[in-house]
C-alpha positions in Angstrom: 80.0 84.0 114.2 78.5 81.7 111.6 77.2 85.1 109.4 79.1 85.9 106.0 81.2 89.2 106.2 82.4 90.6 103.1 86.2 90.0 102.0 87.8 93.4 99.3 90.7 92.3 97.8 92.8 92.6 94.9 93.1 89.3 92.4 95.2 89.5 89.6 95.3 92.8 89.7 91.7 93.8 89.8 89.6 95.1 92.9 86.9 93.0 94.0 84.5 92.2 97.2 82.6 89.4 97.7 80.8 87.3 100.8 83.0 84.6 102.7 81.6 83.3 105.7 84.4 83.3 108.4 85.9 79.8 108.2 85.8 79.5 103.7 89.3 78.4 102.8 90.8 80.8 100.7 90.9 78.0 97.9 87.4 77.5 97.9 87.1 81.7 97.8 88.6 81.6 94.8 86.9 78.5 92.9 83.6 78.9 94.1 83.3 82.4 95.2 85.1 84.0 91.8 85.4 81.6 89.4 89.2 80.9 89.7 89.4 77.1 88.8 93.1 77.3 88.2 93.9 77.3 92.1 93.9 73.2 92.2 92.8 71.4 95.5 94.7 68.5 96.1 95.2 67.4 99.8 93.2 69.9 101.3 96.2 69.8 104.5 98.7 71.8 103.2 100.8 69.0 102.1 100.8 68.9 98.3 101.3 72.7 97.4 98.5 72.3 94.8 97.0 75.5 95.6 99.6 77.7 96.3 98.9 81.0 95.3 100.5 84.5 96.0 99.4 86.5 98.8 101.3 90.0 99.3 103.6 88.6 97.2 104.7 85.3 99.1 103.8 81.7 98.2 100.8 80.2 100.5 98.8 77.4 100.5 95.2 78.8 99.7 93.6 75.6 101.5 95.0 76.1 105.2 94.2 79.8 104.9 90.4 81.8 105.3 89.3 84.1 102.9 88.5 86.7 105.3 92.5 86.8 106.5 92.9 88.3 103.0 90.9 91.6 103.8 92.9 94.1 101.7 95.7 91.5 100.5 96.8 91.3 96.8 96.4 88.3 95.6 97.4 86.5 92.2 96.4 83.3 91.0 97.6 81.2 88.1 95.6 83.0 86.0 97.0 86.2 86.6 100.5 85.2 85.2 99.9 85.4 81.3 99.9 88.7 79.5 96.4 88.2 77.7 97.4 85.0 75.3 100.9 86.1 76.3 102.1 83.3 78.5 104.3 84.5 81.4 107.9 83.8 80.3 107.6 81.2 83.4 104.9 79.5 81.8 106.8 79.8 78.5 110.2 78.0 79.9 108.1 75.3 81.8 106.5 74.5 78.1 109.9 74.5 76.9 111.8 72.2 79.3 108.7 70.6 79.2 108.3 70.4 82.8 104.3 69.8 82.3 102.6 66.6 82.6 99.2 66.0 84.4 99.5 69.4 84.7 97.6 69.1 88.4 100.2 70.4 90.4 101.4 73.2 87.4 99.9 76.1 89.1 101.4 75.5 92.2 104.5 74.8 90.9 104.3 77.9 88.4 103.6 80.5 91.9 105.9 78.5 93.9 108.5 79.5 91.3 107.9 82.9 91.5 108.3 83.3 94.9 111.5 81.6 95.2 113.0 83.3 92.3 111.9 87.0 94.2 113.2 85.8 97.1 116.3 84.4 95.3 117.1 85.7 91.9 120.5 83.0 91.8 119.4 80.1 93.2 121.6 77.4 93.1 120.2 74.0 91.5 119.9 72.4 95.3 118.3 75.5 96.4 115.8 75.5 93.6 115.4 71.8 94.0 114.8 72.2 97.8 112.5 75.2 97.3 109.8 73.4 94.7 109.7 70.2 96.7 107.2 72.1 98.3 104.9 71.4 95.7 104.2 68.1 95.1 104.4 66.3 91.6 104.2 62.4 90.7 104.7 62.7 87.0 108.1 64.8 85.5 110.3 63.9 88.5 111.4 67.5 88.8 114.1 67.6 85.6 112.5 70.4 83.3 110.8 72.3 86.5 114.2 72.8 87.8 115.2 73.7 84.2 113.0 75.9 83.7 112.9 77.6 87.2 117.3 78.0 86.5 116.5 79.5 82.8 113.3 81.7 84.3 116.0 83.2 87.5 118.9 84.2 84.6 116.1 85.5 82.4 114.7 87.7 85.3 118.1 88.9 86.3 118.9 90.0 82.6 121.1 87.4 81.7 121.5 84.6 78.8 119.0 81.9 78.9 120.4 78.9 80.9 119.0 76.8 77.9 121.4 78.5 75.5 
């Protein structure tokens, strides 16, 4: 089973096919395979949330899944978010609460986001806290991601920004 089958899926919303051999992690799919550098590889065991990416719509880690599980998923990676050199409004509010550092663990953090916001459009400051721990950062301690992630959930529901 050591031959390369070929993986169609959709990846920031466009259609595309390309050879994986049957045990390619996802993250490497996507960096190596087409050109998606923004998917970061940290711990390579699921632990730091680096990678996380959108599959179907739900947050995963791209490293502890293969590429040829994502036959006919939709996909979107960090660099799907922006609008052209529109920045998503998440991206904007994390560059506003300056939640960015490094930056390593932004895209993660960034898709995490957007998962638990869809999941839960009023999260509560514990819940949002709880919910991006799964992403692991060493530099911002949290403070302006959580900001951001409150102002992104009242934004997405319709309401004032929680900055104002």
């Amino acid at each position: 089973m050591s031959g390369k089958r070929t993986v169609s899926l959709t990846v920031n919303g466009r259609r595309l096919s390309a050879a994986a051999a049957p045990r390619l992690l996802l993250s490497d799919f996507l960096r190596d395979s087409l050109g998606l550098t923004g998917t970061h590889v940290g711990c390579e065991h699921g632990v730091c949330g680096a990678c996380t990416v959108l599959v179907d719509g739900e947050a995963v880690r791209a490293c502890l899944m293969f590429a040829v599980q994502t036959e006919g998923a939709d996909i979107m990676t960090i660099e799907g978010l922006a609008d052209g050199d529109t920045p998503h409004p998440l991206q904007r509010l994390f560059s506003e609460h300056r939640a960015l550092q490094c930056g390593f663990c932004t895209p993660g953090m960034l898709m995490m986001a957007i998962d638990l916001v869809a999941s839960n459009p009023s999260p509560s400051e514990a819940q949002i806290r709880d919910g991006m721990s799964a992403v692991l950062c060493r530099c911002t301690g949290y403070e302006g991601m959580v900001r951001a992630v409150a102002a992104y959930a009242a934004e997405m529901r319709g309401g004032a920004r929680a900055d104002e």
